[in-house]
N, C-alpha and C positions, 0 to 999 in steps of 0.2 A: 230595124223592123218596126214597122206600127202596127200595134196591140189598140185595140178597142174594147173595153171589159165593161159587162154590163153588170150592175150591182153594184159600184166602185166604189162608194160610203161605208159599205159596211164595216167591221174591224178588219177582218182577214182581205177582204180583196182591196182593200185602202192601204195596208200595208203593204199588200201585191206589187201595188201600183208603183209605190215609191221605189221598192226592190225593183222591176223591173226600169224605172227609172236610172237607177244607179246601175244597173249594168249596159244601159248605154241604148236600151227602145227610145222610142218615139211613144209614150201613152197619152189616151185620152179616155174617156168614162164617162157613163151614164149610169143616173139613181133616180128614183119615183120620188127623193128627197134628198137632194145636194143642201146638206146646211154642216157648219160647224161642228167640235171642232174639226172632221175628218176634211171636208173639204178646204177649209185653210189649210190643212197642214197639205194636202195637197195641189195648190195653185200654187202656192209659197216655193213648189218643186217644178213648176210649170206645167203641169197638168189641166187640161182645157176638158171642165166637165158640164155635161148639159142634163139639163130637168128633161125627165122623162124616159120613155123608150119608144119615141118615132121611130117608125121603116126606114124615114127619110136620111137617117143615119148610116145607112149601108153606103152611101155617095159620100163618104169617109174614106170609105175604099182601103180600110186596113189590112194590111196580111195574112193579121188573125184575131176572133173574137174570143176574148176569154169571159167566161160564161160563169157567173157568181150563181149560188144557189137559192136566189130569191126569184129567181126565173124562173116561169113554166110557163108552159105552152098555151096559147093564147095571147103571149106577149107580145104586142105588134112586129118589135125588132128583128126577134126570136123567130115568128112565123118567114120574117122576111128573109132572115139569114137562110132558113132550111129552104126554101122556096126557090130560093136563088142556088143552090149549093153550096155556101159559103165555109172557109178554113172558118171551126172555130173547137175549143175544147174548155176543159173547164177549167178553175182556178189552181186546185191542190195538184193535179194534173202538168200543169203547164211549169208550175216550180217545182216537183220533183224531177221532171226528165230537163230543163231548162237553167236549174238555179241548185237545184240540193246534189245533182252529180258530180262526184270529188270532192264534195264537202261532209266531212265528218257530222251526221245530225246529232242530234239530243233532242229527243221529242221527250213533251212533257203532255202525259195522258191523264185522264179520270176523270169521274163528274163532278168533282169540287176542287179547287185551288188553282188550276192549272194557270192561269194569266199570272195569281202571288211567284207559282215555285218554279214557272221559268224566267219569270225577273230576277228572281233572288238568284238562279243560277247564271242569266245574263250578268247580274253586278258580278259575283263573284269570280268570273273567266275577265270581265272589262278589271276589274279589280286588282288582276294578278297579271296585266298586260296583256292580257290573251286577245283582244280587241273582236270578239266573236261577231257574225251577223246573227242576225235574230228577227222574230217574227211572232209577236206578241197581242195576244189582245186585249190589251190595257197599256196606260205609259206608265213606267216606273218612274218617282220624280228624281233617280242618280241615271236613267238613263235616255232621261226628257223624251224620246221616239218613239212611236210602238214597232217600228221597222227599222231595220238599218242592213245595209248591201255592199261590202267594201270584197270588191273583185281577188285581190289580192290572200285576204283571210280566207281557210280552209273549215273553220266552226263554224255550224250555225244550229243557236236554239230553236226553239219551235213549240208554238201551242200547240201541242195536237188533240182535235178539236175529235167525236166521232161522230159528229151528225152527219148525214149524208150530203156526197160531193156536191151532184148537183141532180136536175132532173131527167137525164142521161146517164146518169150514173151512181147509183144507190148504194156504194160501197159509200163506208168511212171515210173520210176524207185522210184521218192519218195513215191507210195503208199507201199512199202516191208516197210519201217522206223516206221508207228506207231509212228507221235512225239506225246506228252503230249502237248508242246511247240512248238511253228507254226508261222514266220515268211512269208507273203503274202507280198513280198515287192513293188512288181509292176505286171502287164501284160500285154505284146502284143504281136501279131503277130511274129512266128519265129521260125525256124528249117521246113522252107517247103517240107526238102524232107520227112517229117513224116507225118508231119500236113497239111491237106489241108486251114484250114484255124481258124483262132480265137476261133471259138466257140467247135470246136475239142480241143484246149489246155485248154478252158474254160471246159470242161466236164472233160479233167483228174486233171485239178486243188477243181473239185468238188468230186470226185472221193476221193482226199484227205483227204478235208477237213470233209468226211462221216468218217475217222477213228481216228480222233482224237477226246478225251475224255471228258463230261462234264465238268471234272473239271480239263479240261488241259484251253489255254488259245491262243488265234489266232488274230495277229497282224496284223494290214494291214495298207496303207495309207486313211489315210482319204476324198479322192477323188481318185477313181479308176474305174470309170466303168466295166471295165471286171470283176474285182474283187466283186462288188458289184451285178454282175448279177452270179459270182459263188455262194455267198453266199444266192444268193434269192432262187435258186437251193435248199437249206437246208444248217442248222448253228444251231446246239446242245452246241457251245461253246461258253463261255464266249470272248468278241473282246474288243483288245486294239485298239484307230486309234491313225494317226502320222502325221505330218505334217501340213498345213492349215487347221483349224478348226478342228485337231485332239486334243487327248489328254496328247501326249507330242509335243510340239513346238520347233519350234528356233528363235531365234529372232538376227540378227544382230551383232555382237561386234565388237570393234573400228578396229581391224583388218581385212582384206579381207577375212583370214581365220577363223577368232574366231567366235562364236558364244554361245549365254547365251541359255540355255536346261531351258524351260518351263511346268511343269505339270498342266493342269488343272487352265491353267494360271497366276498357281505364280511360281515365277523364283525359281530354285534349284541348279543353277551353272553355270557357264561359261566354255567351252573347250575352248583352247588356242592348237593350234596344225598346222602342217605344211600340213595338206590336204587341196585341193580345192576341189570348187564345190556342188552345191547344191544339188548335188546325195547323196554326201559323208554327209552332215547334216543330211540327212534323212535316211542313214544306222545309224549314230549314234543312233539317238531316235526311232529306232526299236531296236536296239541291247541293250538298255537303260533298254527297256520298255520289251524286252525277260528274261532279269537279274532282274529285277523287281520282276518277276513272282517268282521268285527263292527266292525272302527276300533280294536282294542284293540292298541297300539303293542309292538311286539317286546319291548322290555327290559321294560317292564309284566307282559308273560306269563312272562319269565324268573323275575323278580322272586319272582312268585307262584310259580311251579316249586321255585323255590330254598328256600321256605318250605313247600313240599309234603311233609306227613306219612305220603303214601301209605293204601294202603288195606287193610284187615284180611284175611286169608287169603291176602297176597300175599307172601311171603317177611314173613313176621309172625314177630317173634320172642318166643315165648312162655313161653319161660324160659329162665335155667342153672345148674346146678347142676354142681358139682363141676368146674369150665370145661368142662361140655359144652353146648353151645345147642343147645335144640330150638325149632323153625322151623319156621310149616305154612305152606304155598302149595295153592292151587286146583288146580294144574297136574294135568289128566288126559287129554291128548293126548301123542304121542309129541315133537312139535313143541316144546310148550309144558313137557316134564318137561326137554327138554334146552336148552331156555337159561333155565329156570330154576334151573339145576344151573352150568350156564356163568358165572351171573353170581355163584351164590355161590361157583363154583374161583377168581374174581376176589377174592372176597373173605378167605376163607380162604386164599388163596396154597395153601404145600404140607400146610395140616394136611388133617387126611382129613372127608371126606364119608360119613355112612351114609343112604342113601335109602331110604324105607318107601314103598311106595305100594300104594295100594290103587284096581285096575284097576274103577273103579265106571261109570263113566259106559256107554247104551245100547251104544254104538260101541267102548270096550274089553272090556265084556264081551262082545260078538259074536266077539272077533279079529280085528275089521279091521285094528286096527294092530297086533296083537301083535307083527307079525314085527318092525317098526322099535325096540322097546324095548330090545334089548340099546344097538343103538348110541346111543338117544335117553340110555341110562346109564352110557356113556363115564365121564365124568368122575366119578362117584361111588366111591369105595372098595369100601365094602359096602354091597348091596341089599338090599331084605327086601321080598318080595311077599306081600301076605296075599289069599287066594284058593287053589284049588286045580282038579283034571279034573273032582270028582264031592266031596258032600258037602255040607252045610249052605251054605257060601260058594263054588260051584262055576261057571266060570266056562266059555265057550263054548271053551277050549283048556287045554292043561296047562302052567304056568307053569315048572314044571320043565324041561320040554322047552323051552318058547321062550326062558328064559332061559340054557339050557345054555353058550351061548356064550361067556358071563361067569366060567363056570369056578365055582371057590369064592366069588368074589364077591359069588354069590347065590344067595337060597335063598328057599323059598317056603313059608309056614302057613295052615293054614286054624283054628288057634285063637288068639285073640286073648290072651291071659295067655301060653302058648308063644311067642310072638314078641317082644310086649314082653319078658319075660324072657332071652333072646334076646339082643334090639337093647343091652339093656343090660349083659348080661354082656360084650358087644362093644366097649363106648364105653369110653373111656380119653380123661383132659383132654386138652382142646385140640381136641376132637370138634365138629362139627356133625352134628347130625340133623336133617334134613330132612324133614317129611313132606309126602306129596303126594296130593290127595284130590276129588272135589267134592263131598264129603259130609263128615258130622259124624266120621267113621272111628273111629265107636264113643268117641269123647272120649280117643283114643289120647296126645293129647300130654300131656294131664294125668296119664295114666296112666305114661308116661314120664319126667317130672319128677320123681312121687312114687317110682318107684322107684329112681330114679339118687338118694337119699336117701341120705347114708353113713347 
C-alpha cells in the first residue's frame, strides 16, 4: 500500500513514517519544512519527501492520505483531497487500527516527562531482550531511533501525546492507542490554544483511562490531584502509585544524582547515573513499575537505568568552552523550566546559572502561564528571554513587564545576534548556560559556543 502523509517532519508522524516503512508500505510525505534531522533520518529509509502541500500531489495516486495535525483546511493538498473524495484518515488513527492491534501497548501520558520516561522504559524492555517497538519523541542515545517497527515483536511503547488528533478529529490523540499498560505521570494546565482549561484535559485523560483493560495496569504518582479526580471519574484497572507514599519510592544516595529505588518499602537497588532532578527519579520508578508489569524483575530495570544515556534535548550538554557549559532542554512550560533548573542548582552547587528561554510553545505565547515564570526562574542567576510586546518575535504579553520581578536578573530581546552577544558578554568560567526551547531556537547554542571562542 502507498501512504502519502501530510506533516511527515514532525516527531510523531516522522516516526509514523519509518513504522509504516517497516511494516512493508510504500511511503512518501510532505512538510511546509523538510530539513534535518527528521528528514535524514527519513531518506536514509527511502522515503521521498517534497517541500510544500501542492494539490499537485494527489497525481501521486496513493491509497491513502494520512493526515498529520498541522493541517487545516485551507491547505491546498487538503482542499484537494476532500474535493476529490479522496481515502485519507489521520496519523494516531491509522497506527492504532493498522500497527498497535495485537500489540501489547504501554503508553506513556502527562504534560511533563513523557519523551524521558518512555525511553527509559524502551531501554529497559530493549535491555532485558525484550526488543520492544516504540514510538518516541525524542531519540534516546542507547536507543539511537525515535521509531522502531519489528513485525515480529508483540510490545510497543508509545508517547502518548493529548493534544488533538488532527483537524477532523478533536479527540486526544492517545485515545486511538488502546494501551494494556498506562503510564499517568503527571497533570496540568497546558496547550491552551485547544484546551480551555484543566478539567477539559482532565475529561480527555478520563476518556483514556475508559479503554484500557481490567487486566492491563495504570500507573500514576501518588499525589496528583488532577489525576485523582480523572480516576474518581471511573478506574476498571488495576493502579501502580509512585513517588511519596507510593509504591515504588526513592530514597537519597550518596551522590546528588544517585538514588536507591524502593518497593513497598524495602530497598531493591540503587541507580548510579548522570541525570538530574527529581523529575527524572520519578520517570524512573514509573518506567520501573511499567517493566514490572511485563515480569521484568526490579534490579534488571535498575540495571538498565543505571546504563541510561538519557535523551537529546533533555539537559544535553552541547559544549564548553572556556569552562562555560552550554546545555539545551525542551523545557517550555512553567513547571517543567523549574525543575529543570532545580536539578542543574544540584548540579552546579553555588556556580551560577544563566537561562535563555525562548517562550515558543501555543500556550506560552498566549500567556497562560506567563504570570508563573519569574518564580518558575528562582534558581537561575541570569535570564535572558527572547521575545518581546510587538515586533517580528512578539509574543501575546510583554516579557519586560512579566518578568519585572526578577529585578536585573532579566532582561528580554527580540533580536537574536543582540542577545547572544549579550549572554556572552555575561558568562564568566564556571558558568552554565542553559537553554530552554521546544524548538530549534534559531541553532542558538551553536551560536553560543562559537562565540564564547577566546
Amino acid at each position: 500500500m502507498h501512504l502519502h502523509i501530510l506533516g511527515i517532519c514532525g516527531t510523531f508522524m516522522g516516526g509514523l513514517a519509518l513504522i509504516a516503512r517497516a511494516a512493508g508500505h510504500t511511503v512518501t510525505g510532505c512538510d511546509a519544512g523538510v530539513y534535518p534531522p527528521m528528514s535524514t533520518q527519513l531518506e536514509e529509509q527511502g522515503i521521498r519527501l517534497i517541500e510544500g502541500f501542492d494539490a499537485a500531489q494527489i497525481g501521486l495516486k496513493p491509497d491513502l492520505f494520512i493526515i498529520g495535525n498541522v493541517v487545516t483546511r485551507g491547505n491546498p493538498l487538503m482542499e484537494a483531497i476532500l474535493d476529490q473524495g479522496l481515502p485519507y484518515t489521520s496519523g494516531p488513527q491509522w497506527l492504532g487500527e493498522q500497527v498497535l492491534q495485537g500489540q501489547h501497548v504501554l503508553a506513556v501520558a502527562g504534560t511533563h516527562g513523557k519523551t524521558t520516561t518512555s525511553s527509559m522504559l524502551a531501554w529497559i524492555l530493549e535491555h532485558a531482550g525484550l526488543q520492544p517497538n516504540f514510538l518516541i519523541g525524542g531519540i534516546a542515545a542507547d536507543l539511537k531511533v525515535s521509531a522502531r517497527y519489528l513485525a515480529g515483536r508483540k510490545l510497543f511503547v508509545i508517547e502518548a501525546d493529548e493534544y488533538d488528533t488532527a483537524f477532523f478529529d478533536k479527540r486526544s490523540k492517545f485515545v486511538h492507542y488502546r494501551p494494556r499498560t498506562a503510564i499517568l505521570n503527571n497533570l496540568e494546565f497546558d496547550h491552551a490554544d485547544i484546551f480551555p482549561d484543566l478539567a477539559a484535559i482532565e475529561t480527555q485523560f478520563h476518556h483514556l483511562v475508559r479503554t484500557i483493560p481490567s487486566r492491563g495496569r495504570i500507573i500514576t504518582p501518588a499525589r496528583c490531584e488532577p489525576l485523582e479526580r480523572v480516576l474518581a471519574r471511573g478506574c476498571w484497572t488495576p493502579r501502580q502509585t509512585f513517588g511519596a507514599d507510593g509504591q515504588w519510592q526513592a530514597r537519597p544516595g550518596a551522590h546528588p544524582s544517585d538514588f536507591e529505588v524502593m518497593r513497598d518499602n524495602a530497598p531493591v537497588g540503587a541507580i548510579r547515573w548522570a541525570l538530574t532532578g527529581e523529575h527524572n527519579r520519578m520517570n524512573a520508578l514509573a518506567a520501573l513499575a511499567a517493566a514490572d508489569h511485563l515480569g521484568v524483575p526490579a534490579p534488571a530495570g535498575i540495571e538498565a537505568l543505571s546504563a541510561f544515556g538519557g535523551v537529546k534535548r533533555r539537559m544535553e550538554l552541547r559544549g564548553t568552552v572556556g569552562q562555560v557549559k552550554v546545555y539545551d532542554d525542551f523545557a517550555h512550560h512553567p513547571t517543567a523550566i523549574a525543575t529543570t533548573l532545580q536539578g542543574l542548582r544540584k548540579l552546579a552547587g553555588s556556580q551560577r546559572i544563566l537561562a535563555v528561554i525562548e517562550p515558543r510553545s501555543n500556550t506560552m505565547k498566549l500567556g497562560t502561564m506567563a504570570a508563573r515564570l519569574p518564580e518558575a526562574l528562582q534558581e537561575a542567576d541570569l535570564t535572558f528571554c527572547f521575545g518581546a510586546s510587538s515586533g517580528k518575535h512578539a509574543l501575546g504579553w510583554n516579557p519586560e513587564v512579566v518578568l519585572a520581578p526578577l529585578g536585573g536578573r532579566a532582561s528580554a530581546y527580540d533580536d537574536m545576534d543582540k542577545m547572544v552577544d549579550a549572554i556572552c558578554l555575561s558568562a564568566r568560567p564556571g558558568d552554565s548556560i542553559l537553554v530552554m526551547s521546544n524548538g530549534s531556537f534559531a541553532g542558538i547554542h551553536q551560536k553560543l559556543l562559537d562565540r564564547l571562542q577566546p
